[in-house]
C-alpha positions in Angstrom: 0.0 0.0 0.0 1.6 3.7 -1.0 1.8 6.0 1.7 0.1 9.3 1.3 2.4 12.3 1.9 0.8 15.6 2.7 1.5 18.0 0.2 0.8 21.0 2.6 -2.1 22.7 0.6 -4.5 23.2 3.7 -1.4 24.0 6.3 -0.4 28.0 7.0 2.6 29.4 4.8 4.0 29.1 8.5 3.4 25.7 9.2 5.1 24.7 6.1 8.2 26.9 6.7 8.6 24.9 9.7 9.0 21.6 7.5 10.9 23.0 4.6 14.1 21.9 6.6 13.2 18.5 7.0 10.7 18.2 3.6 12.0 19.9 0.6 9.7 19.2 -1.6 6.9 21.1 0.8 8.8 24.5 -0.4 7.6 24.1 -3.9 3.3 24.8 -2.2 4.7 28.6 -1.5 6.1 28.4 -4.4 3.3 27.3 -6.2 1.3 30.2 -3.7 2.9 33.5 -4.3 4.7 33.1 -7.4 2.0 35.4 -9.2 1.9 37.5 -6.3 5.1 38.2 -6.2 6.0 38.3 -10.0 2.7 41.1 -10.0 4.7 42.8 -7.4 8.3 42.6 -9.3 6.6 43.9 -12.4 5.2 46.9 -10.5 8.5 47.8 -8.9 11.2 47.0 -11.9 8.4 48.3 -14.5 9.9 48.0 -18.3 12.3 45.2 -17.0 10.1 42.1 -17.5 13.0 39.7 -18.7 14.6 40.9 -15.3 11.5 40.1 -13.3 11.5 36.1 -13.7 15.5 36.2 -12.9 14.6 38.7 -9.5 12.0 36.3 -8.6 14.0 33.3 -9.0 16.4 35.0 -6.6 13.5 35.1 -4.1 12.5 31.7 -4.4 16.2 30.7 -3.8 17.2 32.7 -0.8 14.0 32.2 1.1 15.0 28.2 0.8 18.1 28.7 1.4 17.0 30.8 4.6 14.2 28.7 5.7 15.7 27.5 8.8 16.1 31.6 9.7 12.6 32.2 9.4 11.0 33.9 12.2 7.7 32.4 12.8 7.1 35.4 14.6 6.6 36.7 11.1 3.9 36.1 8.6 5.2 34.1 5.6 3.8 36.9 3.5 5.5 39.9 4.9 9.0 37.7 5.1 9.2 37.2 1.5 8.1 40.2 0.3 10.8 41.4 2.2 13.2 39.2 0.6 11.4 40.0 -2.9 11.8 44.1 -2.3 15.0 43.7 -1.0 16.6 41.7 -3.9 14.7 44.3 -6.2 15.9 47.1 -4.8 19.4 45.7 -5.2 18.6 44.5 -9.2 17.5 48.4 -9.6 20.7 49.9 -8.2 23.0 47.5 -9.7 21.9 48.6 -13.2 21.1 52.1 -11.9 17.4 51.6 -13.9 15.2 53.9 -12.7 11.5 53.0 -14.0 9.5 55.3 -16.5 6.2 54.2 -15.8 4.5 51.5 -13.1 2.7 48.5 -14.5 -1.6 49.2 -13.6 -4.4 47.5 -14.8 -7.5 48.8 -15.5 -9.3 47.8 -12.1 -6.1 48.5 -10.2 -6.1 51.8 -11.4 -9.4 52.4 -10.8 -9.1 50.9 -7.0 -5.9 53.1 -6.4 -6.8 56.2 -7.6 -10.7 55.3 -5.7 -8.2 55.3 -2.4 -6.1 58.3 -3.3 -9.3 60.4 -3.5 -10.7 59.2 -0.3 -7.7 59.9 1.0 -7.7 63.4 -0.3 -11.3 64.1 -0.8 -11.0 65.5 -4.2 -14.2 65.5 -6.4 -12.3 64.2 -9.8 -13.2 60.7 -10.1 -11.9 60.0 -13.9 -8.2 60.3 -13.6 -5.9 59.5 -16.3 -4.4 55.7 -15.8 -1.1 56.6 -17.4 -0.8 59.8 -15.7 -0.9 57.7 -12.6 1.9 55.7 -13.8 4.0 58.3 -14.5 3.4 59.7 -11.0 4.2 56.2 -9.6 7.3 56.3 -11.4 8.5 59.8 -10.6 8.2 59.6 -6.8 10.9 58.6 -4.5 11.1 54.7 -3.7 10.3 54.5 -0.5 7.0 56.7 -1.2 6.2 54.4 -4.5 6.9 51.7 -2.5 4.7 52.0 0.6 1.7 53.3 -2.0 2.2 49.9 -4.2 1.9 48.1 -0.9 -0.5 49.5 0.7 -2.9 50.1 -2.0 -2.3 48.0 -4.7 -0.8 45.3 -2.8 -3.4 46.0 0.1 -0.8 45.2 2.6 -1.6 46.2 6.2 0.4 49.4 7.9 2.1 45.9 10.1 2.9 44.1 6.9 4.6 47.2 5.2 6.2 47.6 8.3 7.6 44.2 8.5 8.4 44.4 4.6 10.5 47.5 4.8 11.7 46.9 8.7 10.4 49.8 10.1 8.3 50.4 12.8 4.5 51.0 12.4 4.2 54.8 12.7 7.1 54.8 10.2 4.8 53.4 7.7 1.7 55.7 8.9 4.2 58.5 7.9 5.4 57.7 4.7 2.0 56.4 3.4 1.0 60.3 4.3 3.8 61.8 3.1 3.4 59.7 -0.6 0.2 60.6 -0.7 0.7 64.3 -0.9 4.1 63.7 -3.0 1.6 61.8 -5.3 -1.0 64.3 -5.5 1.8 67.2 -6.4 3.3 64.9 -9.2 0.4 63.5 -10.1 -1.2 66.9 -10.7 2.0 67.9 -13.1 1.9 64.8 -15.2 -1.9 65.1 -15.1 -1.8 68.5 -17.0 0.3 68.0 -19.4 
């Protein structure tokens, strides 16, 4: 009679961390679970540098394994490899010294952020331009795009962007405000023209 092995699919991403050291093969679920997450998140961040994407999120893949038994179950899964995911980004970027033109939206996603900017903001103009918003992505500061990304197009929580960047909670509340407004100013100059 074969023996059944469980393949992990109705455990936590946490519980499974805690086997990948014994079970290798268990790695290849969370693989299986965030790969289009994360690749969605990649393309967003390293916008114009899809061939790049699929080698940075190979990268991921590779050091989370290879870090498994450094996982901090104190940690959600989630917020640990997007860590690992920005990180290795943000380190792709600098190494070429590309700095993106435009952020990858889709039509819904556009529609959600820009639904979130304006409650934010409480402006009136509802029909706002998607590449416009792109363009503003791509002109702000990287911390500022990246907190936005996460927070609203991601829809990480202020705790998850905090353990994704490694900064405190109040840090994140700041910077989310902060890239709002720098948003809204570059936004309005790419908007006009």
């Amino acid at each position: 009679m074969e023996q059944l092995v469980n393949t992990g699919n109705d455990e936590t991403d946490e519980t499974l961390m805690a086997r990948v050291p014994r079970e290798r093969d268990v790695f290849g679920v969370l693989i299986e679970r965030y790969e289009a997450r994360l690749r969605r998140y990649l393309k967003r961040f390293m916008p114009g540098l899809a061939e790049e994407v699929d080698d940075v999120l190979q990268e991921v893949f590779i050091k989370a394994y290879v870090n498994a038994h450094g996982f901090d179950p104190a940690l959600s899964f989630s917020s640990w490899v997007y860590r690992i995911a920005h990180n290795e980004a943000v380190t792709w970027l600098r190494k070429r010294k590309a700095r993106p033109e435009t952020v990858e939206l889709g039509d819904d996603e556009c529609t959600t952020f820009l639904v979130s900017m304006e409650a934010a903001h409480e402006t009136t103009e509802t029909h706002l331009a998607k590449d416009a918003v792109a363009r503003a992505l791509a002109h702000m500061s990287e911390k500022y795009r990246t907190v936005l990304v996460l927070r609203f197009l991601e829809e990480k929580s202020y705790d998850e962007i905090g353990d994704i960047l490694e900064v405190p909670g109040g840090t994140v509340a700041t910077f989310v405000h902060r890239a709002k407004k720098e948003f809204s100013r570059i936004y309005a100059t790419h908007h006009a023209r």
